[in-house]
Structure formats: C-alpha cells, structure tokens
N, C-alpha and C positions, 0 to 999 in steps of 0.2 A: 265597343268592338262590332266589329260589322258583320251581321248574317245572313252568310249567302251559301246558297245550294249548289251543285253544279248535276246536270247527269250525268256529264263524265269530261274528267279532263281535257282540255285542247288537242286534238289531233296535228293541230297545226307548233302545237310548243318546240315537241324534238325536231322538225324541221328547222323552225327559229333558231333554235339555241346550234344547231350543226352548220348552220348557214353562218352564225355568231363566231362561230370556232375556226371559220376556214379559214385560210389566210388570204389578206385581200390581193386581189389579183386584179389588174385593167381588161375589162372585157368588152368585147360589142356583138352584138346581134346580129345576124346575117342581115344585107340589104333588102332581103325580099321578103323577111321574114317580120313581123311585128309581135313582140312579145308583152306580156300585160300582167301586172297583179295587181287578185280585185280579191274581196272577200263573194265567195261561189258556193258557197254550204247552205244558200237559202234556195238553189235548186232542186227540184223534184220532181220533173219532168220537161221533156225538150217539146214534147206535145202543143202544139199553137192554141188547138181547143180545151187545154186543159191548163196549161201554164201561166202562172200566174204573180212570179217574184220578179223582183229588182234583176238581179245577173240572168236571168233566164228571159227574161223581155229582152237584154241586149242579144242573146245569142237569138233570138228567135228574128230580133231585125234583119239580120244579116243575113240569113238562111232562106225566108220568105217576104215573097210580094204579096201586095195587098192590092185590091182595085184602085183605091185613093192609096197618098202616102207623102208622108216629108222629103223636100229636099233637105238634105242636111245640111249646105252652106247656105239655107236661107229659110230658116226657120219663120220665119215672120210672113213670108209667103205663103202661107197657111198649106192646107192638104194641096195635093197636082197628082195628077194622071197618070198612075202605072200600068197594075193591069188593064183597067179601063183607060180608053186613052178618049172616051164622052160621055156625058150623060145627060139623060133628058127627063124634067121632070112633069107627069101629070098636074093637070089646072086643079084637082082637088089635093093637090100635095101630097098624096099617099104612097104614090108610084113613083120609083126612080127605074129608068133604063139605061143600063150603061152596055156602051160598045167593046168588047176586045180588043185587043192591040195584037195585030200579024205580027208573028213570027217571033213570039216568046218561048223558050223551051222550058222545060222543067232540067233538072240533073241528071234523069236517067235518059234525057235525051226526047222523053215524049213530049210533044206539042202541050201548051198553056191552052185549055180552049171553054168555053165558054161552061161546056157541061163539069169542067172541073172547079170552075165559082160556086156554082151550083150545089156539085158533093160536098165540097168546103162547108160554105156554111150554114148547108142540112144538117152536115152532119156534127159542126161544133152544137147547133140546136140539141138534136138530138141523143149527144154523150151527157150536155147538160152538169159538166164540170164544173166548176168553182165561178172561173168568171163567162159562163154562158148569159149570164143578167145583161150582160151589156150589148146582146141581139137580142134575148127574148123582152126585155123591156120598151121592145117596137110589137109585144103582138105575136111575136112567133112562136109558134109551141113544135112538138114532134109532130104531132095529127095532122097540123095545117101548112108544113113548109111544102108539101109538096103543089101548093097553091099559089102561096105568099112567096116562094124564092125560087123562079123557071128563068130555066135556060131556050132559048129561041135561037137557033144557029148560031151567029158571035155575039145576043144578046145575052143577058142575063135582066132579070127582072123581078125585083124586093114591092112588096105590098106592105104598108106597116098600119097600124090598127087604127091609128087618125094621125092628120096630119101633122107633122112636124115640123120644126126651121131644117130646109135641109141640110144646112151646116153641121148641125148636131148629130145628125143622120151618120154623115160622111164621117166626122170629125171621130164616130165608132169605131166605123172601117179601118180606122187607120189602128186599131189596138192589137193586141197582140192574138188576140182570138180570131181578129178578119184574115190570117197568114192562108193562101191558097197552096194546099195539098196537091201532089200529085196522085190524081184517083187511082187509076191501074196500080202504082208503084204500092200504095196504101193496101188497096183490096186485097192484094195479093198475101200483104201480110196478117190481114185479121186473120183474129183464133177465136173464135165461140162468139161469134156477131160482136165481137167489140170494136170495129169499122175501125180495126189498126192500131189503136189507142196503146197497148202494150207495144208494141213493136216500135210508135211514134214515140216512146221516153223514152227511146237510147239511139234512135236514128235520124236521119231527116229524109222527105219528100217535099224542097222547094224549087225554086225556081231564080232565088234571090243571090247576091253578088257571092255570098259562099256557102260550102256545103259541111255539114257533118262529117269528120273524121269519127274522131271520138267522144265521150264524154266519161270521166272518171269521177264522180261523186267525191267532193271534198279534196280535191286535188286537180284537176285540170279540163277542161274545153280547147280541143285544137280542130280549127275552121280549114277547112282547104279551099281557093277560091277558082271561082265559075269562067273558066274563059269565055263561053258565051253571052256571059252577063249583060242585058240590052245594049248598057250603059259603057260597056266595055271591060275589058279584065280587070279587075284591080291590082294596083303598085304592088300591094302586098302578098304573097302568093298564099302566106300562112300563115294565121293567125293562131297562140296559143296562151288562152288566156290559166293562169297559175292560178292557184287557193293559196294566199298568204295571209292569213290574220293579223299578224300585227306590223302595225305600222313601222313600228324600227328593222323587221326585216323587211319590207318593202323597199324601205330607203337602202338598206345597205345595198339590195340588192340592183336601185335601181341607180346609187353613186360608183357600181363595180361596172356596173355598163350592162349586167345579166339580164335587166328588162327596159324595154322603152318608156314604159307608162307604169307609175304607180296608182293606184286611186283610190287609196285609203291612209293617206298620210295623215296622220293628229296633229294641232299646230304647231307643237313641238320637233317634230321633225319636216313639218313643211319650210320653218323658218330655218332649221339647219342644213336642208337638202335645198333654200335658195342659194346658197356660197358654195356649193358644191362646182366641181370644174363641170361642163357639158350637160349642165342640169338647168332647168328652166322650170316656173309651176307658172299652170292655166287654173284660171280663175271663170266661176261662172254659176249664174245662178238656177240652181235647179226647180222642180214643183214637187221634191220631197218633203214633208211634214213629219218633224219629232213630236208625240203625242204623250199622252197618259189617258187611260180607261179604267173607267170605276167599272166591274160589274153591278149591275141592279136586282140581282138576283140575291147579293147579300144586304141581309137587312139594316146594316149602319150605312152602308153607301148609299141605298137607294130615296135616305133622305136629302132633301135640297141643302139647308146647310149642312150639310156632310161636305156633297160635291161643289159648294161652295169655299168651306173652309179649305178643302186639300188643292183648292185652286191658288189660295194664299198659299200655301206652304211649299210654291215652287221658286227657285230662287233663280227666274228668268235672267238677270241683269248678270246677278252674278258666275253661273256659268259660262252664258254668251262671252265675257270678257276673262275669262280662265281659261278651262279645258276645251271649250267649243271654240277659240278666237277663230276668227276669220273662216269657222265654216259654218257656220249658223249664224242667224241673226233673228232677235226674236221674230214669230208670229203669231197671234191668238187667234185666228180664223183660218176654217178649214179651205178654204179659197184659197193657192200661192199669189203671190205679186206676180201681176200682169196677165192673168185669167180674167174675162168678164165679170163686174161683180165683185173683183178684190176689196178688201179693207181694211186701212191702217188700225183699226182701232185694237189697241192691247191694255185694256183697262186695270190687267192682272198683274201685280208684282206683291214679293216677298212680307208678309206680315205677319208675323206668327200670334201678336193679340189678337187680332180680328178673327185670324183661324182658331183659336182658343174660345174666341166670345162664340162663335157659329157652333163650335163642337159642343159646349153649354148648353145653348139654347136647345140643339138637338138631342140633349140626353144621351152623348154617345157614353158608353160604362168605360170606368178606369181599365189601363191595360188591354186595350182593344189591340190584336194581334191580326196582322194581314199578310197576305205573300203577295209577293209583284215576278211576274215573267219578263225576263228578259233573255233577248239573244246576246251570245257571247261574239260580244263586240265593244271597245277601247271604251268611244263615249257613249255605247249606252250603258254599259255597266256603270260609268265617273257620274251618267245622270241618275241613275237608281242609287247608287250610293250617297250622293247629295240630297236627291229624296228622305231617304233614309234615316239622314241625320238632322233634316226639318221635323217629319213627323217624331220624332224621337223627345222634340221640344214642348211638346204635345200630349205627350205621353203613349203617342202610338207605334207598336214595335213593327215594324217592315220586314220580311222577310224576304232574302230574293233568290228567287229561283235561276238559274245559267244555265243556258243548255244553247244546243244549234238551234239556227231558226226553225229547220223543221218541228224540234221535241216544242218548243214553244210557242209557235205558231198553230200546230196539233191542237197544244193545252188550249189555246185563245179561241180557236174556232170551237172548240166544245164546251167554252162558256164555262171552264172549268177555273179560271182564275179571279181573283179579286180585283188583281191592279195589273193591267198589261201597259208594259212600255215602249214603244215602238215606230216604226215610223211608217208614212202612206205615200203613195207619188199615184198623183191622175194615170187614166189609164188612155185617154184622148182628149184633145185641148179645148173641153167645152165646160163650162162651170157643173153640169148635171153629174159629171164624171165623179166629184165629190161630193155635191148639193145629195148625189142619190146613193150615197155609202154611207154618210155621216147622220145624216135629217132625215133618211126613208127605211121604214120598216112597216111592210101594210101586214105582217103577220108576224107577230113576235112569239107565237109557238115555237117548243123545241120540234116542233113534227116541222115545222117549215125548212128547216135546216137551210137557213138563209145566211149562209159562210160567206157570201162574196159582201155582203152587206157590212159595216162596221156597226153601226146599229143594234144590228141584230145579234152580231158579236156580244156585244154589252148589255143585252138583252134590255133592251129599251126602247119602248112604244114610241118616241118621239112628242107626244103629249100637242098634237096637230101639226106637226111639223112636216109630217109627210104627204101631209096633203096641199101646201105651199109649195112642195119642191114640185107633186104634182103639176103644180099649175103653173111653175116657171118654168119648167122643161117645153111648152107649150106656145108660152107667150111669143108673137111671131115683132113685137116692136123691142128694138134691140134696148133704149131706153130705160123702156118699162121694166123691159125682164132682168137687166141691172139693178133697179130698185127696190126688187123682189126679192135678188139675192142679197144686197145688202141688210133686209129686216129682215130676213131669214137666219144670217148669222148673226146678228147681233142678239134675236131670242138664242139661237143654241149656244152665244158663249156665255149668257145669262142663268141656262135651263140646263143643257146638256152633259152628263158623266163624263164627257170630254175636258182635257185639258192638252190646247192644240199649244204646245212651245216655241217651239222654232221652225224657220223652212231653212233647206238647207243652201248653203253656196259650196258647191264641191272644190275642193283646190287638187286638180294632180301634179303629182311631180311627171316630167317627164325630160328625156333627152331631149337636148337645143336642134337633133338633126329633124325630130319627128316634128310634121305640118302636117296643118288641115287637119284639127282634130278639131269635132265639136261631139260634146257630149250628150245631145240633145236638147238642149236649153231647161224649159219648166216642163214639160211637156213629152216628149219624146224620148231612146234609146239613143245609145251609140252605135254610130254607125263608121263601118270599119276600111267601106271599101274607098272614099277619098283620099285617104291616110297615105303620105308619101312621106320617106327619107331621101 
C-alpha cells in the first residue's frame, strides 16, 4: 500500500469534478482573447528580483524588458537588443556599456531611461532574493553597485570582478531577475525601505508587451496587453492564464473550446485530445530536468554507495515508456540537450541486485524509513510512487510527502527533507546556469542560506567540484570550456546525491486556430505577445 502524506487536499479537485459534471457544450474564446491552462500554484511572487518558478518566469516574460532578450520565433539566434539596442565591450573584458533604445515607455506611461537599468539591477543586488546569485556571481554586492552598475545619460555601465565570456554575461541578462522596473512607479510604492518588493508580488511596473491585471494565487493570472509595445500591440489583447491541476480537466476543457492551450496534458490525454475535432498538440523540446536529491545531512544517504545504489533503483526506461510517453525522455546529466557541454551518457538504469549489493557493502540497517517531498502533480507523484515501490524491493519504506510547490519547495530550501523530487529548467542559455546550481557550493553552512544553489539545498560540499565549475565559467576557448563541462558531469553523475532522470519534451494541446506559439525551447519562457488566431 502506498504511503503518502498530503498537506491538504487539492484545491483544484472540486473545480475538476464540477467542470466533470457540466454538461458538454461547443465553446470558443473570444478572438482577441487567448486563454491558457497551466499548473500556477508554484507562484509566489510576480516580483522580477525576487521571482523565481516555472509559471512565474512566464508571466514575468511578458510583463518586462530586459537589456538583452530572445526573439521568440528564433530562438537559435541567441540574446538581440531590447532595452539596449548596443553594447560595447572594454579590452580588459570587465566593462560592458550598453546604449538605451529612444522612445520606450514603461505602463504608467514614464520613459524607459537609463537610470531606471540602473535602479533595476541595484536594487534586485540589493533585496538579494533567492535568485540574486545569478548577478552577484559577477562581483556585485550592495556596498559596491553603486560603482560596478552607473548610469551615464542613455548609458548604463556593469563592472564585473574579472573578466568573463561576455556571452555568459549577457546570456544573465536575459533571466528573469534582468526584468527592468519602473523606478518612480516602484518608489512610490515602498513601505519600510523594502525598494517595492511587497507591493511588486501582486503588481507590475514593466514596460514589456503586457501588463498586470490581476493575479489570484492558485487560480488565475490575467495580462492586459500594452499598445505601446516597441514591437507593436499584440493580436492578443488578453491574456488569462487558469490554475488546472489535472490533466483531464484540462482536456475537457480545452475539446469544449473553453481554453486555447492546455499545457499539462499526461500522455494519456495527449493521445486522446489528438482525435479531438479543432484540437492539435505542439510538440517541443524544453531544458526542464526531473531529478531526485538525497539530502547529505542524513547519515544513510550521505554515504557513496547509498547514493549509488538509489541510483539503480530508478526505473528510467520503464517510466519514460508508461506514464511519462512522449514527454520526457531519459537524461542523466544536469546539462539539457543542446546547451554547450551536453552529454548523452546515461549509464544508470533499473537493478535492484546491484542496488541490494551497494546497500550491503554500506551497512545501511534493516527497515531504513525515508520521506520524499514532492509537489502535487500527475507525474510527479506516478514517479515518487514508482520510486516507492523500487526501494520497497530493498527493504526501504518511502514515505511521501504531497503538498503545493510552495509547502514543498519551503520543506527543500530548508534542507528539511531526505528525498526531494522535482524538477529544474536553466535560468539563461549558458551551461554555468546549471554547472553553478548543481556542482557549486563554496559554503555549505546552514548560516550561508545558499537557496538559489541546488547543492547547497542537499547540503553537499561538492567534493572539488566547485571549483572546476569555477574554472569553466571562465575559460574564454569555447572547445576547451566544452571539455570541462563534459568531466565535470561525468564526476557528479559518478559522485553526486543527484539523480538527474529525464529532460522534459512538453506536448500542449491546443486549438488548430491558435499560431505562433513557441514555448521557449530549452532555454527560455513563453512568450504571449506573437500568438495569433
């Protein structure tokens, strides 16, 4: 029998089961309006410098510009020119200077100007929020932005602590923490020096093709879009994306016509929502990683064959070709396919002797009992419960924990679980984006409170590994720094309380009217404002 915890029932059930009961009826959407159901319960602030999940990166693309930033219909074109529309770099590589682009506005109608890059990302430096690592790992601290990040009339000007490739630089900019604020609009709202930050989780001050309506925690995000938008207005005037948990209300919802895009179909309903009349599914491969974490702070895991054997006792093959078909496919390395540095190698699949001989050799005691967190979702529960019933072969009882992403995400940042199951997607399209979450921890104190780290989540030194990633992040030959990363992960899928499973391939259902939709590939969010019917 399976043991599993919940913190509290699905809020999303009696939606399900009432949307179940209605009677079906042919629906469509308004033309101007684009409707979406996504799982959104792992939002916790709309804040750029503070925000730091999966559906909150999407909403935070669409709301704010970045200096650099993706074209969405051409992903492979790497970062291009938004707010800045140049940049110039110093011969000792440390300086970048980028030029403003005339005549951008923000929402409330103020000018885009130089000094508001500037406030931006002083002040994501200085809230120093979850993902602030991915600018202060140039060097920037509070004491010295007012040095390291000036504004010079329509310049702006970053100092970073030594020189960098400045692809990796940029390739930052483009995350969700580079989103440029509108300063006045902000200032206005701090309460006790918090430079807005309460005010920014439930509001927006962008400048990007749409803006803040509302947002309703565990139920809905509705966008209004910008008619000033550099780019132009978008097709879509309003975007609302729904909270649906499960996947078969998704489909009903989205074969009744009541939404455009679904984008948490199980392959179970992906294949029944293809025969659907006016229904179509996009296929596409993302740089989400389904993982497993041992913590190291308990004393069975933190031995090698420990995190050895529970690496046998995942049944890669057999998921992938069941409950995961066609949206995952395995991967053992924390690198996705088509980052610098990818590689195929998955040396790990299903043995339960071998995981039996390891657990042996390491003295683990009969009846060893563990709890595993996971968020309340279709396949990651089907993979904790498959877990589940491997260690069981073992003689190891699993417990699992269910709750929203936040109560479990909570539990994982505090280092408070055994087994976390979950998944990661880069935060910009350069290999250090993962090389320095997964492989870097230069301080594994609990006083370091190093959340943005996965690492350090798992409470594990890395055993020199952070000091390789050190040095690839660095390397200016593109070859070499390839190299680096390949024997970088080959030690952590050898060494590391990681067990990285699959990257994912998202499939949504959507209506045959909706185009131009790209999901962001491996790399990037969704972006809303192409989207025509």
């Amino acid at each position: 029998m399976n043991s599993l915890t919940r913190f509290m029932s699905s809020a999303a059930l009696g939606v399900a089961l009432a949307i179940t009961a209605a009677p079906a009826a042919i629906a469509e959407t308004p033309a101007n309006m684009l409707v979406i159901a996504n799982r959104i319960d792992d939002i916790t602030t709309l804040d750029p410098a503070e925000s730091f999940e999966f559906a909150g990166s999407d909403v935070s693309r669409n709301i704010y510009q970045k200096l650099v930033n993706f074209d969405p219909m051409n992903l492979e074109g790497g970062y291009q020119p938004e707010i800045a529309e140049s940049w110039t770099v110093s011969d000792d590589g440390t300086t970048i200077t980028f030029t403003i682009r005339d005549g951008l506005k923000f929402h409330s109608g103020n000018p885009v100007t130089a000094a508001d890059v500037e406030f931006s990302l002083r002040r994501a430096v200085a809230l120093n929020k979850t993902p602030a690592f991915i600018l202060t790992q140039f060097g920037f601290t509070a004491d010295n932005v007012g040095e390291t990040i000036v504004a010079d009339g329509n310049t702006v000007t970053i100092k970073t602590d030594k020189p960098y490739a400045t692809s990796f630089v940029l390739n930052c900019l483009t995350s969700t923490i580079g989103g440029i604020v509108d300063m006045k609009t902000v200032m206005a709202n701090e309460v006790d020096g918090d430079m807005g930050n309460e005010w920014l989780k439930t509001n927006s001050a962008g400048s990007g093709a749409y803006k803040l309506v509302n947002w309703k925690p565990n139920e809905s995000v509705t966008l209004q879009s910008n008619p000033d938008f550099y780019l132009g207005a978008p097709e879509m005037e309003r975007v609302i994306v729904r909270h649906v948990q499960e996947s078969a209300s998704q489909r009903l919802l989205l074969e009744r016509g009541d939404i455009d895009i679904a984008r948490d179909l199980n392959p179970e309903d992906v294949a029944g929502a293809r025969d659907a009349d006016g229904v179509k599914i996009h296929d596409e491969l993302r740089g989400r990683l389904m993982y497993l974490a041992f913590n190291q702070k308990h004393p069975e895991l933190s031995k090698p064959e420990v995190r050895q054997a529970l690496k046998y006792l995942i049944d890669y093959e057999g998921m992938q070709n069941s409950f995961l078909n066609g949206q995952y496919t395995v991967h053992q390395n924390f690198l996705p396919r088509t980052f610098l540095g990818a590689v195929d190698e998955n040396p790990f699949s299903l043995n339960v002797e071998k995981a039996r001989e390891l657990l042996k050799a390491a003295g683990v005691p009969e009846g060893l009992e563990l709890t595993a967190g996971v968020r309340e979702a279709q396949e990651r529960t089907e993979i904790a419960q498959a877990y589940q019933n491997a260690l069981a072969q073992v003689g190891i009882k699993l417990n699992i924990m269910v709750g929203t992403a936040k109560q479990i995400l909570g539990e994982y940042r505090a280092r408070n679980l055994d087994i976390y199951i979950g998944a990661w997607g880069p935060d910009y399209p350069d290999p250090h984006t993962n090389a320095g979450t997964f492989a870097y921890n230069p301080d594994n104190s609990d006083e370091a409170n190093a959340t943005g780290l996965l690492a350090w989540r798992n409470s594990w030194d890395t055993g020199g590994l952070t000091e390789k990633v050190a040095g690839a992040v660095v390397e200016n030959d593109r070859d070499k720094r390839q190299m680096m990363y390949n024997d970088i992960q080959a030690e952590f899928r050898d060494t590391s309380p990681f067990a990285v499973m699959f990257q994912k391939i998202e499939q949504a259902g959507m209506r045959d009217n909706v185009q131009n939709v790209n999901l962001g590939g491996a790399t990037t969010a969704v972006s809303y404002w192409p989207i025509t019917k």
